[in-house]
C-alpha positions in Angstrom: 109.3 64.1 84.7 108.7 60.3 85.3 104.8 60.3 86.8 105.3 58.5 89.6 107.4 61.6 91.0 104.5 63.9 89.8 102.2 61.8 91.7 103.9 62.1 95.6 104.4 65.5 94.6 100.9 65.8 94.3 100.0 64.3 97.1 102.6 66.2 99.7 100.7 69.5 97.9 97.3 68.4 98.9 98.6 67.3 102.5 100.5 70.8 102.7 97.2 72.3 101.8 94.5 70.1 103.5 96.0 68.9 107.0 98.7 72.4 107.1 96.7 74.8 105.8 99.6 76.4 104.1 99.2 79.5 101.7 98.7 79.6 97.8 101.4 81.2 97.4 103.6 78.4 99.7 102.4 75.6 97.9 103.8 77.4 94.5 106.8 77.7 95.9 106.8 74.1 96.9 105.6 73.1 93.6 108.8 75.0 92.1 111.7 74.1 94.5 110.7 70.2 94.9 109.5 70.0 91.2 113.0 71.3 89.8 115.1 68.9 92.3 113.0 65.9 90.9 113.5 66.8 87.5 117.1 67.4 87.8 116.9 63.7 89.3 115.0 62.5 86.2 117.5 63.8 83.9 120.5 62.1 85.5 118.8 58.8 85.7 119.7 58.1 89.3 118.7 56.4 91.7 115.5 57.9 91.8 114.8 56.2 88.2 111.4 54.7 87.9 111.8 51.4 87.2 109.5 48.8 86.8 109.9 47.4 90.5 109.1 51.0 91.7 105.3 51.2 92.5 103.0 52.6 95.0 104.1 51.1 97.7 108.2 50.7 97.1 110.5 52.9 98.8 111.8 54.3 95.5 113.8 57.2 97.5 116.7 56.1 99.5 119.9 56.7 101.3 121.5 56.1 97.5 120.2 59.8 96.6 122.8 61.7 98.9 125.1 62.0 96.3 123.2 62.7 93.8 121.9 65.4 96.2 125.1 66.6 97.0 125.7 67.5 93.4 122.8 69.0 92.6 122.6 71.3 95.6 126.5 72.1 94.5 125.2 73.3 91.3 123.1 75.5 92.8 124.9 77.1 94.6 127.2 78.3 91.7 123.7 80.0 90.9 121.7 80.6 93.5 122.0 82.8 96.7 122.7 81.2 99.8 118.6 82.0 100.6 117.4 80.7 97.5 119.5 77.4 98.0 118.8 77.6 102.2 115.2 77.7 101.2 115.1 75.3 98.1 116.9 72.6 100.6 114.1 73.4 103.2 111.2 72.4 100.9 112.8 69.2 99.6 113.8 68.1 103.4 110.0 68.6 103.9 109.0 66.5 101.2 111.5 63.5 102.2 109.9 63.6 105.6 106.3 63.3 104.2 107.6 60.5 101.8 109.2 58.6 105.0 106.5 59.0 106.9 104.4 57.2 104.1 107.1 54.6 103.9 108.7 55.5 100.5 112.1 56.6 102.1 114.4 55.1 103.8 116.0 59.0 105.0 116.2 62.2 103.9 119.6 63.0 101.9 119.7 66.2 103.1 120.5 64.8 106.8 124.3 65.0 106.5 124.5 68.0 104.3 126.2 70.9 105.3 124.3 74.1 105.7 125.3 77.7 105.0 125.3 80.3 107.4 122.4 82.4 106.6 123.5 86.4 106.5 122.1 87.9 109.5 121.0 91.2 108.1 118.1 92.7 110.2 114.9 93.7 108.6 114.9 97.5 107.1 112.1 99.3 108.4 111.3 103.4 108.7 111.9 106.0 111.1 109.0 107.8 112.4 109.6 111.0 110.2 109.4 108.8 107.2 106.3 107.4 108.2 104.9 111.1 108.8 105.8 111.7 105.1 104.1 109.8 103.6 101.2 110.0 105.4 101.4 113.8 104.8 101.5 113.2 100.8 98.6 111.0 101.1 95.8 113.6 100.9 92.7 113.0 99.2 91.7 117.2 100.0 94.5 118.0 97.1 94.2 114.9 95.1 92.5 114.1 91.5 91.3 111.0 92.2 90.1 111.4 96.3 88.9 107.7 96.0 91.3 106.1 95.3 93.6 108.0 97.8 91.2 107.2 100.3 91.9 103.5 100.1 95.4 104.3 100.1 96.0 106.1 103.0 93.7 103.3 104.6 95.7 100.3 103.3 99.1 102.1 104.4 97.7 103.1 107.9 96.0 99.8 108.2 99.6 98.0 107.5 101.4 100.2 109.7 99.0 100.3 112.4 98.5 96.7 112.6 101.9 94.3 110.8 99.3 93.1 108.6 101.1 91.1 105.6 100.1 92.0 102.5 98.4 88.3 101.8 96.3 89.1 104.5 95.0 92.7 103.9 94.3 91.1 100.6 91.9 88.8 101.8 90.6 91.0 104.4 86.3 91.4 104.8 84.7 94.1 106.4 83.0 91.5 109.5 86.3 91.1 110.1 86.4 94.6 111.2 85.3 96.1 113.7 86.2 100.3 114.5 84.0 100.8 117.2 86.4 98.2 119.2 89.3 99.2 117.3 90.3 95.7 116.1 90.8 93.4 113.2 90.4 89.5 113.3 92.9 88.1 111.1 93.3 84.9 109.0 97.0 84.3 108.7 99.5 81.4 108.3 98.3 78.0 108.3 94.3 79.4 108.9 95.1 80.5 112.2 92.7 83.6 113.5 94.2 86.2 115.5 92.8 89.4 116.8 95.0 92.4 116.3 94.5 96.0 118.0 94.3 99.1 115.4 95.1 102.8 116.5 92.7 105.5 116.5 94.1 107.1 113.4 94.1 104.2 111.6 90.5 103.7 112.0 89.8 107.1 111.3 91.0 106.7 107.9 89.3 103.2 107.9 85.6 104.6 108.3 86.4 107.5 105.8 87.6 105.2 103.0 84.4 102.7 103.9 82.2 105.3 104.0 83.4 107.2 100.6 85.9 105.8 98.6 85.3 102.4 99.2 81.3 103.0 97.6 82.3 105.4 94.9 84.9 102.3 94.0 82.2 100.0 93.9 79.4 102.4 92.4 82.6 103.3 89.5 81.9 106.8 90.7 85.1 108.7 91.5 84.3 112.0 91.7 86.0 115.0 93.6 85.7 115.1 97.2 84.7 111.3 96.9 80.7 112.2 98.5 78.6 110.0 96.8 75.4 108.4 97.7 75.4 104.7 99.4 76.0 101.7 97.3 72.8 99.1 97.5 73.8 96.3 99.4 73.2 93.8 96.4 76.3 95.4 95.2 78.1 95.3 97.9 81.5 92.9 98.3 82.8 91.5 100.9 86.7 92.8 100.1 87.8 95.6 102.2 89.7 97.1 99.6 88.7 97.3 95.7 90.5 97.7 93.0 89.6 100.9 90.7 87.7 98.5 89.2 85.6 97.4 92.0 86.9 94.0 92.4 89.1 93.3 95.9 92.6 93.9 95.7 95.3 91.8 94.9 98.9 91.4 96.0 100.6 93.4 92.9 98.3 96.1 93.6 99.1 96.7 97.2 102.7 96.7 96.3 102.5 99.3 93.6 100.6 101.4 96.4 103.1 100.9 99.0 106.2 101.1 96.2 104.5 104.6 95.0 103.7 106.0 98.2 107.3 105.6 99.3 109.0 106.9 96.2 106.6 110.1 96.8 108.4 110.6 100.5 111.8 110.4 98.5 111.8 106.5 100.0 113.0 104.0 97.3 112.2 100.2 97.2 109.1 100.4 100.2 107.4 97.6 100.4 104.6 95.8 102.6 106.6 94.1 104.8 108.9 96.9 105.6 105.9 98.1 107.4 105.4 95.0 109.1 109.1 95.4 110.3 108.4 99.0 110.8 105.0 98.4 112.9 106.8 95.9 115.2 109.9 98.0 115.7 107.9 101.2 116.6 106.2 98.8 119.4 109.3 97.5 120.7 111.0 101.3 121.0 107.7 102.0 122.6 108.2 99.7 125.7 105.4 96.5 123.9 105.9 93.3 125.2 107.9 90.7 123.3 104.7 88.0 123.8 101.8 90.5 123.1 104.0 91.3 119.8 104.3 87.5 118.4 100.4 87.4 119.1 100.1 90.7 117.0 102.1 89.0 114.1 101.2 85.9 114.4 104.5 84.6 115.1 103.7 80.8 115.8 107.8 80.8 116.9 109.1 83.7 119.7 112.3 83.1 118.4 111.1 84.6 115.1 109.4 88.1 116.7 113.1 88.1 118.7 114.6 89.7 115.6 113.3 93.1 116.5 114.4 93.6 120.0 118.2 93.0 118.0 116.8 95.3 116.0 115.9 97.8 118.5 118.8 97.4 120.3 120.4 98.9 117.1 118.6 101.3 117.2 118.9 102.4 120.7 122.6 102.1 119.8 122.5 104.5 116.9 120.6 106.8 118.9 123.4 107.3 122.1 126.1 106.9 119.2 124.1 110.1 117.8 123.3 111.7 120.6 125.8 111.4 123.0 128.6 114.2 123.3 131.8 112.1 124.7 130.3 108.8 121.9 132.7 107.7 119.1 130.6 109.1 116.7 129.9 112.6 117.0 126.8 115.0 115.8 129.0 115.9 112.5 129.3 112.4 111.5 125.9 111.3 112.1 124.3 115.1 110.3 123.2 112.9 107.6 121.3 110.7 109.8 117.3 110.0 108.5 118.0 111.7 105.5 117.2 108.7 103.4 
C-alpha cells in the first residue's frame, strides 16, 4: 500500500482511539475494513494514486473515487454478506468524514451509494427453563475441579444478571464491585462508566467464587471442595476472573465457558451476548423500563435497546398463540415448544 494511505490511516486510528475512546477490538476492525478498501484502490491505480503532487496537505481523495467505489463495493458483495459489506461501508464512510474534516476530501463516495436493507432478524436469547439448566449443571458440590466451576457459575450468573458484554467482564476489577450494594461499575463503549444493579443470586455466587475459587486460582491450588487458606495480598490481581492459570481472563476463554455450559443444557451455539439479549429480554417480560434498560446496557442510542420490546412482543405473541384455546395455533402444534 502507497504510505501516504498508511499514514491517514494511522492517524484516523489514533483519533478513533484518543478523542473516541473506541475499543481494541473496533480499531482492528477498522484497521481491516478501511485497510483492504485502500489497498484494493492501490492496486487499480485510481484516482487515489499517490502522485508526486499528492502531499500532506492535498486533497488526494475526491468525488473522482465514486466509481471506483462503486466497483469495489460490487465485488464485495459477490462475496460478502450484506452485514459484512453494510459494516465494511460503515468504517470507510467514517474514515472519509475524518479525511474531510482534515481537508483531504472533497466528499465521501459513499454519499450516493445505495444501501441494502439489513435482515431484521431479532436477537436469539433463552427461555427461563434454559437458564435454570444450566445453572443446575453448574455445581461445584459434584464437580472435579470446584474452582474452576466456581468462577463459572459466577461469570454466567454475572452475564445474565447484569447484560455484561463479554469485553467488559473481561476487564472487570474487584473495586469495581461492590456485593454489599449489589452493584457493578462498568467501563464500556467509548470509556463511558455506568453502574449496573446485580441480583441477590448472582452475588451469592460472586462472594463464593472470590472467597474460594478465585484464591485457589491464584494460589494454583484447586483442590476439592475449593477451601483453601487466603491468598497474601502481594499476590493478589486486580482481575475478577482468572484463568486456571492465575492470569485474568480473556475473551476466547469466556466464550468456551459460555459455549460449554450451554452444550451441557442440550443448548448449541450459546454465546455471551445471547445472555445479554437474554438478560434484557427477561427485564422487559418483567414489566423494566425501556430507559432504565438502555442505562443498564449502556445503550448510548434508545433506538438500539428498542429491539427487545419487538422482541418481547414476540414473545408475548408466542405465548397467547400457545396458550390460547380458540388461537390459530393450538397446544398440539406448539407441544414442542422450549424443547430446544
Amino acid at each position: 500500500m502507497v504510505s501516504i494511505y498508511t499514514d491517514h490511516l494511522n492517524d484516523f486510528l489514533a483519533y478513533l482511539n484518543v478523542e473516541r475512546g473506541v475499543s481494541v477490538h473496533t480499531l482492528d476492525a477498522y484497521r481491516r475494513d478501511i485497510g483492504d478498501y485502500l489497498a484494493w484502490c492501490d492496486r487499480q491505480g485510481g484516482s487515489a494514486e499517490d502522485d508526486s503532487d499528492s502531499h500532506d496537505n492535498s486533497r488526494i481523495f475526491n468525488e473522482s473515487d465514486q466509481q471506483d467505489f462503486s466497483r469495489y463495493i460490487a465485488q464485495l458483495r459477490n462475496e460478502m454478506s450484506v452485514v459484512s459489506v453494510e459494516r465494511r461501508i460503515s468504517a470507510i464512510s467514517s474514515f472519509y468524514k475524518y479525511l474531510a474534516r482534515e481537508g483531504l476530501a472533497d466528499s465521501s463516495p459513499t454519499a450516493g451509494l445505495h444501501r441494502a436493507k439489513k435482515d431484521q432478524r431479532l436477537p436469539s436469547y433463552l427461555s427461563l427453563a434454559q437458564v435454570e439448566k444450566i445453572f443446575e449443571l453448574l455445581n461445584p458440590d459434584t464437580s472435579d475441579d470446584p474452582a474452576i466451576t466456581l468462577r463459572d457459575r459466577a461469570i454466567m450468573e454475572l452475564l445474565y444478571s447484569s447484560g455484561l458484554r463479554v469485553s467488559e467482564l473481561c476487564s472487570l476489577r474487584i473495586d469495581q464491585m461492590d456485593l454489599n450494594l449489589q452493584i457493578v461499575r462498568v467501563m464500556g463503549k467509548g470509556s463511558k462508566e455506568r453502574i449496573v444493579p446485580l441480583g441477590g443470586i448472582a452475588c451469592k455466587w460472586l462472594e463464593e467464587y472470590l472467597l474460594y475459587g478465585r484464591t485457589a486460582l491464584q494460589l494454583g491450588r484447586r483442590t476439592k471442595g475449593g477451601q483453601v487458606s487466603a491468598a497474601p495480598a502481594a499476590f493478589l490481581s486486580e482481575a475478577v476472573f482468572l484463568t486456571v492459570k492465575g492470569k485474568p481472563v480473556y475473551r476466547q476463554a469466556v466464550h468456551a465457558v459460555v459455549r460449554d455450559a450451554g452444550k451441557r443444557a442440550g443448548i448449541e451455539g450459546l454465546h455471551p451476548h445471547m445472555l445479554r439479549h437474554t438478560f434484557a429480554t427477561h427485564l422487559l417480560d418483567g414489566g423494566a423500563d425501556l430507559r432504565a434498560l438502555q442505562e443498564m446496557l449502556g445503550h448510548s442510542d434508545l433506538s438500539t435497546t428498542q429491539v427487545y420490546t419487538h422482541l418481547s412482543r414476540e414473545h408475548l405473541r408466542e405465548e397467547y398463540l400457545y396458550s390460547h384455546p380458540r388461537a390459530k395455533k393450538g397446544r398440539k402444534q406448539n407441544s414442542a415448544k422450549g424443547s430446544n
